[in-house]
N, C-alpha and C positions, 0 to 999 in steps of 0.2 A: 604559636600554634598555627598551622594552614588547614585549609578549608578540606583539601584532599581526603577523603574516606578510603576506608584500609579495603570496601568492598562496595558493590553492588548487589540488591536484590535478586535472588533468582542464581546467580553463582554458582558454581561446583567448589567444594573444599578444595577441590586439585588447584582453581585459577586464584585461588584469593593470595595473595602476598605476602612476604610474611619481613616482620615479625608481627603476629598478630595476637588480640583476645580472641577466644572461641569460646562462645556459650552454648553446649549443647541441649535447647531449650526442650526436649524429652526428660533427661536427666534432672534439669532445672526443677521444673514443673511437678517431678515426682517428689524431690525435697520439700518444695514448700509445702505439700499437701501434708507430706508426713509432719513436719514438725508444727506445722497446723492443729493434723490430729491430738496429737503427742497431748500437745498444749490442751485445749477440749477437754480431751480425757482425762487428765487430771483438773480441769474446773477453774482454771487458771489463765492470766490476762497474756497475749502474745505481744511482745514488741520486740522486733528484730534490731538488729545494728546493723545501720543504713554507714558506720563507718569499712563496710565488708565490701559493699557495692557502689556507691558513691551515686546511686541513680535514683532520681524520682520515678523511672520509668518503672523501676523491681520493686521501691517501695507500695506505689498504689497496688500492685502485682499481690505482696505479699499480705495487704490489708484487704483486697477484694477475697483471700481464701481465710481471712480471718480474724488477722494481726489488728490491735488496738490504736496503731501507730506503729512510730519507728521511732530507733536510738540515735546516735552521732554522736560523736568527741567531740566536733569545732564549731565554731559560730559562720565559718564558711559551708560547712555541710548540711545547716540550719536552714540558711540561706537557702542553698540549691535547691535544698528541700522543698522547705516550703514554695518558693517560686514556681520549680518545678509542680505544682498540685499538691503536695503531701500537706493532708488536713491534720496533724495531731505528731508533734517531735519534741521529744523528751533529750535536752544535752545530759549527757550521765556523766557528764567531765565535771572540775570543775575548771575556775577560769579568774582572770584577775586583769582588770583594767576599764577605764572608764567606758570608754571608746566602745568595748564587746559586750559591755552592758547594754550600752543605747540601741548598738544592732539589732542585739536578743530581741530586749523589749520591743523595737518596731515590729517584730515578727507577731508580733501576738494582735496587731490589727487585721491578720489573714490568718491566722491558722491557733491551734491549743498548742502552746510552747511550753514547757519545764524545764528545770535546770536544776544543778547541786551546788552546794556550798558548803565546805569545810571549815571557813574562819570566819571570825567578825567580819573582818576586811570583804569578804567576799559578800557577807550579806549587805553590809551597808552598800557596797557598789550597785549591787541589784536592786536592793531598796528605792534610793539614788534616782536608779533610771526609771523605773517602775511609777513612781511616786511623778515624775516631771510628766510625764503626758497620762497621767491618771488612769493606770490599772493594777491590779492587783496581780503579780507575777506567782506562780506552784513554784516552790522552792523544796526540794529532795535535800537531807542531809546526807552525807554521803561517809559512809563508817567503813573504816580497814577492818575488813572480814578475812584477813590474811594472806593480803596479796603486798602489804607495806611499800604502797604507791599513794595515792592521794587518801583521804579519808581522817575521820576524829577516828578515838579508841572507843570501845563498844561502850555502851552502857552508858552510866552519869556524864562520861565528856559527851554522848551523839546527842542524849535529851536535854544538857545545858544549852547548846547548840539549836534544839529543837523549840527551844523555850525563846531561845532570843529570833528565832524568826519570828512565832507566833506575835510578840511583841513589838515587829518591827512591821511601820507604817510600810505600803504597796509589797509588802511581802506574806506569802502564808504558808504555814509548815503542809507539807502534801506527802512527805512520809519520810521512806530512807531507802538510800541507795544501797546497795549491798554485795557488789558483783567480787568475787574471787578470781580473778584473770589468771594468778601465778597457778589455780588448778589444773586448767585448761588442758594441760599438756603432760600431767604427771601421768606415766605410759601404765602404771599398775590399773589394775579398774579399783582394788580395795582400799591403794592410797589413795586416789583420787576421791571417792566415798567417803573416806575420814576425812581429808583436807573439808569440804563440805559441809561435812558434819558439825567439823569446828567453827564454821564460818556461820552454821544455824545458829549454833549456839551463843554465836555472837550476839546474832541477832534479838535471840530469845533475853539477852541480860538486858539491848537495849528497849525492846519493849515493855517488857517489867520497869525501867526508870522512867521512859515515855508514860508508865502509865502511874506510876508511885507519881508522877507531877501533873495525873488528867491530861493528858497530851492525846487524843483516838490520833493513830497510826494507819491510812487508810490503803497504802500503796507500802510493799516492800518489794523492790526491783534488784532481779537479778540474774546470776546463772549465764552458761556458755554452751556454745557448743558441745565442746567434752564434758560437761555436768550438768547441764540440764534435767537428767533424772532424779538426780540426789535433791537437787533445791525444788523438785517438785514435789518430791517425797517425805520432806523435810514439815511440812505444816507449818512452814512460819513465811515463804513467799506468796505473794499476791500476785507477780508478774515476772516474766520470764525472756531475756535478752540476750538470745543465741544470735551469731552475724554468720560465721565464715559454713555454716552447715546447709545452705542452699549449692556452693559451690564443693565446698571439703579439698583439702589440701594434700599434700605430698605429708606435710608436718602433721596432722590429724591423724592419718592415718597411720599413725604410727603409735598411735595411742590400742591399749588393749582393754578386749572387752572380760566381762565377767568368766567367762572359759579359759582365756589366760591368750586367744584369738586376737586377730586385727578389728578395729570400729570400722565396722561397716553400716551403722545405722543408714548412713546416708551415702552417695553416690558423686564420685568424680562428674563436676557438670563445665565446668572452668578451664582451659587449656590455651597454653601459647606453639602458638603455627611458627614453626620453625622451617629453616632448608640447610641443608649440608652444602658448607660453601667451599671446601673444602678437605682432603682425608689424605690417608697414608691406610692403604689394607694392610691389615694387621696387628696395627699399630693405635691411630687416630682418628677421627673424623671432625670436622669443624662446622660449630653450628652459627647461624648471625644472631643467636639468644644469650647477650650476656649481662653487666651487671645493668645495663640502663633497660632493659625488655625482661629483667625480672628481679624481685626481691628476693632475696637468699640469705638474710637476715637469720631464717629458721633450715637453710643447709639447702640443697641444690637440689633442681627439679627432678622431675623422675619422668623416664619415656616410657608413653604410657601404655604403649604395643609389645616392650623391650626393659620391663621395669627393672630387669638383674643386669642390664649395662653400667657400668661406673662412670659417673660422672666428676670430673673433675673442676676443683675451682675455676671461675669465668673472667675474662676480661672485661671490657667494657664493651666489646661491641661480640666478643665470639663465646662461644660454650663448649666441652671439649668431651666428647664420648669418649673413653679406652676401650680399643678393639683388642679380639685376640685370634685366636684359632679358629675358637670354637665359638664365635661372636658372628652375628651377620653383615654383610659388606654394607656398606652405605654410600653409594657412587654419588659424586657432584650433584645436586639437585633433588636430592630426594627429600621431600618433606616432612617431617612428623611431626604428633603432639605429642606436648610436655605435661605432666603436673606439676604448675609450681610450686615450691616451697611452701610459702608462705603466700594465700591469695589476695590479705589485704593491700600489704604495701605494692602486688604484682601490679592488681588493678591501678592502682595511683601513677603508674606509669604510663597508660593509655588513654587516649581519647575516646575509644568507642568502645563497643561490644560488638562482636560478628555474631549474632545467632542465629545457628543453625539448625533445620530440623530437615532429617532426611536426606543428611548428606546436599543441601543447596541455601546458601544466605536466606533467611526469612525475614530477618530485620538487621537493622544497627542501632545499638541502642547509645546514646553519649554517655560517658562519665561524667557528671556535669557538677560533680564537687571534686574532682582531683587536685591534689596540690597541698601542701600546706594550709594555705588559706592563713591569712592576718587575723 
């Protein structure tokens, strides 16, 4: 990484460089407040996923309009996190190894830490670290509500589970995780509703066994972007873990609303500053945005001036517009923004954020957990 920033304060969109992030901090700003409200209104705890934005800077952001804390996948995001100021981060992963135990736990002499665990193996590890420099670690179980990625089965496997935390020394049961990611994306609004539904439902058998064994269940975490409604509406979440809906994607929007319409709850805030390095009128044009300046994981950006242009698979360094006739020219140098695909993995490619208000850099913000992370 070199020290060099992609901009300076005060800036015109036209001078900044590209390939860049752009935060359009109007756009921004209007998201968090809404799903702020959102949150409010139904009576309900806010914790976003801080694996969306990777910044302590949007974290404190999105807890001064409301938010309880933030989310994260990794013990590196934890880190940033908290380091970064963020008072209150909850891992909704879970995790296995000595080493990311002992990390965890140091985090909890600066800030309110949580985590999940699925197996024995995972609690005793946490237990382990927790128990050596004497605290008691929030331990989330974390139950497959129908997304069949990490998680126990609902019911008697989450509260067997739940039972041996409460019994296990520097650890205490603090509720259950419950998030549906495979929903996220389903484009019907009515499938997306039922998937949901099923995932409450889930939930609903494990608190009945949480509670057949006296286990109070104080936290039930969960919900995305694309459903956050349903698991608000559901009466059985306590808290609520939308990430990618301050930004909103190329891939989001492509989900549909109850009218049979596009999600437009929330607003494009997020784009990559591209230049045409290259073209053929008629034909092509050539951009310097390709697989390393964006994630396409979830299918290829969209121009956000020009959104019915076809984009074609990218290289590693170029991105390929098809022009036609009836397409506009796009001469050597001409700029534009993208919505990316996909905005998580986007961001993890960058060092910074360009945010802009009013058409002029306002800030730079760092991505200051990007990467993997050990």
């Amino acid at each position: 990484m070199t020290d060099r920033r992609p901009a300076d304060t005060g800036m015109s969109l036209a001078e900044i460089d590209t390939p860049a992030l752009l935060l359009d901090l109007d756009a921004f700003d209007r998201n968090v407040a809404r799903m702020a409200r959102a949150a409010a209104d139904a009576g309900l705890a806010l914790r976003p996923h801080a694996k969306t934005h990777k910044s302590p800077v949007i974290a404190q952001r999105q807890m001064a309009a409301g938010a309880v804390g933030v989310c994260c996948q990794t013990v590196n995001e934890a880190e940033a996190l908290v380091q970064g100021g963020v008072g209150d981060v909850h891992l909704s992963n879970v995790m296995a190894g000595r080493r990311k135990a002992e990390r965890l736990v140091a985090l909890t002499r600066l800030a309110r830490v949580s985590c999940c665990a699925d197996s024995d193996h995972g609690v005793a590890e946490l237990a382990q670290a927790a128990c050596a420099v004497g605290v008691i670690l929030p331990v989330l179980v974390e139950v497959d509500v129908g997304h069949g990625r990490c998680g126990v089965p609902p019911g008697e496997p989450a509260a067997e589970l739940a039972a041996r935390v409460a019994d296990t020394e520097g650890v205490r049961f603090a509720g259950l995780q419950a998030y549906h990611g495979g929903a996220q994306h389903i484009r019907d609004h009515q499938a997306r509703q039922d998937a949901i539904g099923q995932a409450a439902n889930a939930v609903r058998r494990s608190l009945a066994a949480l509670d057949r064994r006296s286990l109070s269940c104080p936290i039930v975490t969960g919900g995305g972007t694309g459903t956050f409604p349903f698991e608000a509406a559901s009466g059985v979440f306590t808290e609520l873990q939308p990430g990618s809906y301050i930004f909103m994607d190329a891939d989001y929007a492509r989900n549909r609303d109850e009218t049979g319409g596009p999600f437009q709850a929330f607003e494009h805030s997020l784009f990559l500053w591209a230049t045409v390095i290259s073209t053929r009128p008629g034909e092509r044009a050539l951009l310097d945005v390709g697989h390393k300046a964006h994630g396409g994981d979830s299918g290829p950006f969209v121009v956000a001036d020009h959104p019915n242009l076809i984009v074609q698979p990218a290289g590693d360094e170029h991105g390929t517009l098809v022009l036609g006739p009836d397409t506009p020219s796009f001469p050597v140098g001409t700029k534009l923004r993208l919505i990316p695909g996909h905005c998580d993995p986007t961001v993890n490619l960058y060092d910074w954020y360009v945010c802009l208000r009013n058409g002029q850099v306002a800030a730079l913000w760092p991505v200051a957990a990007r990467g993997p992370g050990p």
